[in-house]
C-alpha positions in Angstrom: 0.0 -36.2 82.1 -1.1 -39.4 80.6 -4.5 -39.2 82.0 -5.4 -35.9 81.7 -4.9 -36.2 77.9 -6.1 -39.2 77.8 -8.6 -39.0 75.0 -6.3 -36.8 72.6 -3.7 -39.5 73.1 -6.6 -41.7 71.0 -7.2 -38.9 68.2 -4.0 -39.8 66.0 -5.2 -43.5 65.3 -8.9 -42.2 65.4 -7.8 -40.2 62.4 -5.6 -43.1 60.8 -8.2 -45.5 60.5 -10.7 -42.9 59.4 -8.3 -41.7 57.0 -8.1 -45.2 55.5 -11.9 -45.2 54.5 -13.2 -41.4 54.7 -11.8 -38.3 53.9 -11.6 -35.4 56.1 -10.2 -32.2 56.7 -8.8 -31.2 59.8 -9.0 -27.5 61.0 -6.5 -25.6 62.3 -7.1 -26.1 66.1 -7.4 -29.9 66.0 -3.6 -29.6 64.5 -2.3 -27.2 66.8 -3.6 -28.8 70.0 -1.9 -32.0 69.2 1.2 -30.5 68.2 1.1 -28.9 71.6 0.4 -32.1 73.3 3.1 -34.2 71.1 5.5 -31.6 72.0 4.4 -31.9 76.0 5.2 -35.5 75.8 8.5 -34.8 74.5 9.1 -32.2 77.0 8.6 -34.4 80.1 10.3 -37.6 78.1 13.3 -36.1 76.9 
């Protein structure tokens, strides 16, 4: 699992550290897909 979501795995400190010097706005599918991937993790760890 960890490598085929490899690069999402990267997008919530991606968005951290931009967060901390540019603002941006997420849209709806960026949100939902990593919800679905947190919630993946937590599937197979739990």
């Amino acid at each position: 699992m960890l490598r085929k979501y490899v690069v999402e795995f990267g997008l919530p400190e991606d968005a951290y550290i931009a967060f901390r010097y540019v603002a941006r706005e997420y849209v709806r599918e960026e949100v939902e897909m990593l919800r679905e991937l947190a919630e993946g993790v937590m599937r197979n760890i739990g």
